[in-house]
N, C-alpha and C positions, 0 to 999 in steps of 0.2 A: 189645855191646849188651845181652845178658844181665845181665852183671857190672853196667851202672849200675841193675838193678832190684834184684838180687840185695843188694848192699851196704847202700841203704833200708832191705829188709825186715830183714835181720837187727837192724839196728839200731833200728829198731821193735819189732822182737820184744825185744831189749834191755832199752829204755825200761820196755816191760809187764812184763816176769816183775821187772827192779827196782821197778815201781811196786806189783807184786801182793804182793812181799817186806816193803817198807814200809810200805804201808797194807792190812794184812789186814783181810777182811770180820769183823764182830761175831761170826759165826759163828765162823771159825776163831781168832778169841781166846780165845771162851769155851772151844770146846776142847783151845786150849792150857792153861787153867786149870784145866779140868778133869783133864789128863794130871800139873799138878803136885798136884791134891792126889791123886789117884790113888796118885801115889808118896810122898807124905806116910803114908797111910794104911798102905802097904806097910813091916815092919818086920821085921828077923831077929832072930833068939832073942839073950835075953841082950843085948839091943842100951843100949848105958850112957844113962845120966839125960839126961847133957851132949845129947846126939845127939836124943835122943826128944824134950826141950824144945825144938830147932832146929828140927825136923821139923813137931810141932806148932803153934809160931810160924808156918811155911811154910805149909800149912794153914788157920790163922785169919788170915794175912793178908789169905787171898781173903774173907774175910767181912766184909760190911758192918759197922760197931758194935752195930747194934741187931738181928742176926739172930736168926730166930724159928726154932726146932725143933722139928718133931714129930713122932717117930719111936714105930715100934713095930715091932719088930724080934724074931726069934729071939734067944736069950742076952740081951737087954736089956730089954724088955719094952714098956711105955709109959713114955715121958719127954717132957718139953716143957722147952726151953730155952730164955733169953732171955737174949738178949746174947752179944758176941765172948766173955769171959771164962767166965761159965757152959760155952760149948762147950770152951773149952781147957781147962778143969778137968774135963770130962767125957772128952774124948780122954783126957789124962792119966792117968786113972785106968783107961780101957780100957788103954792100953799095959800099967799096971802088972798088971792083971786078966790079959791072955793074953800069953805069951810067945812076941811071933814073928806077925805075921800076912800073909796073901796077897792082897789088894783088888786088884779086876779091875774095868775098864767095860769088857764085852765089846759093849754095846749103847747107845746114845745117840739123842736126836731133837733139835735144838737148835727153837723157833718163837719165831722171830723177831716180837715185836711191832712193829704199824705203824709206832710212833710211833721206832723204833728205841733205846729206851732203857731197854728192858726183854726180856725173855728167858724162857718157860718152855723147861727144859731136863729131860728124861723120861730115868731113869740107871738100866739097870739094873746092881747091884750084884753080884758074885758075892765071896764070903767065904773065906777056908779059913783055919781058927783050930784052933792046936794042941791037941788032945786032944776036936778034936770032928771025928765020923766020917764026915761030909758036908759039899757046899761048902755055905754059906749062900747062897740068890738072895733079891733084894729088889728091891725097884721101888720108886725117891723120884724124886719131882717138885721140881726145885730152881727156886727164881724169883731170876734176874738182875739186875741192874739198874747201870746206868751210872752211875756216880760220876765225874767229872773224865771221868778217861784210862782208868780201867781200868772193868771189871765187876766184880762183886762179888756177893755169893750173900746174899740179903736174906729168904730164906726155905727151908724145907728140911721135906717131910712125906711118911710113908710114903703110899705105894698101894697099895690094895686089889687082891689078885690077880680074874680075871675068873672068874668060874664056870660 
């Protein structure tokens, strides 16, 4: 008698963790995307041309076409970027600037807009960049947004530490 409830459930439980695998909430997309460019950003010394434009690519994939940047950053300063290209030209040129770096999200908030098709996501950043003596931390606010099938990162600007 057991056994006919027992056999149900599991296969219920089944159905769910395959439905939970297949259709992942926005949430954990975004930070699935966020884990690749995570490792995008992460690079070993000495790391060849070929790899770093791959990585790159990997990277400005998740970007919208028309993404806006506004950073101000230790070692970089004020910049403002427009466009996929601009940003891969700008990675590019960090790769070539530091050899070798450490990019970490050790901290995230995804909120989730109502409307479901938008996303502020709050990142904080940690750095460790060869021949400098401390990790960098940073705090950017990235804005999401649903294209098709995927998200895509449609804006990107420092935050102000709190005082």
């Amino acid at each position: 008698m057991r056994l006919r409830f027992i056999i149900p459930t599991m296969m219920l439980s089944g159905v769910a963790i395959a439905a939970w695998q297949l259709w992942p909430s926005p949430e954990r997309v975004i930070r699935r995307e966020l884990a690749h460019i995570e490792e995008g950003l992460t690079y070993p010394p000495n790391e060849s041309p070929l790899n770093a434009w791959a990585e790159v690519n990997q990277v400005c994939a998740r970007l919208a076409a028309d993404v806006e940047v506004e950073v101000q950053a230790p070692g970089i300063g004020w910049r403002r970027l427009e466009g996929r290209e601009e940003v891969r030209t700008a990675l590019l040129h960090w790769r070539q600037r530091y050899n070798g770096a450490e990019v970490r999200f050790p901290d995230t908030r995804v909120v989730l807009a109502p409307d479901h098709i938008s996303a502020a996501v709050y990142v904080m950043v940690q750095a460790r960049l060869p021949g400098e003596r401390d990790t960098i931390f940073q705090e950017f606010k990235l804005t999401f947004r649903k294209e098709g099938r995927h998200w895509r990162i449609g804006r990107v600007e420092t935050l102000e530490p709190l005082r």
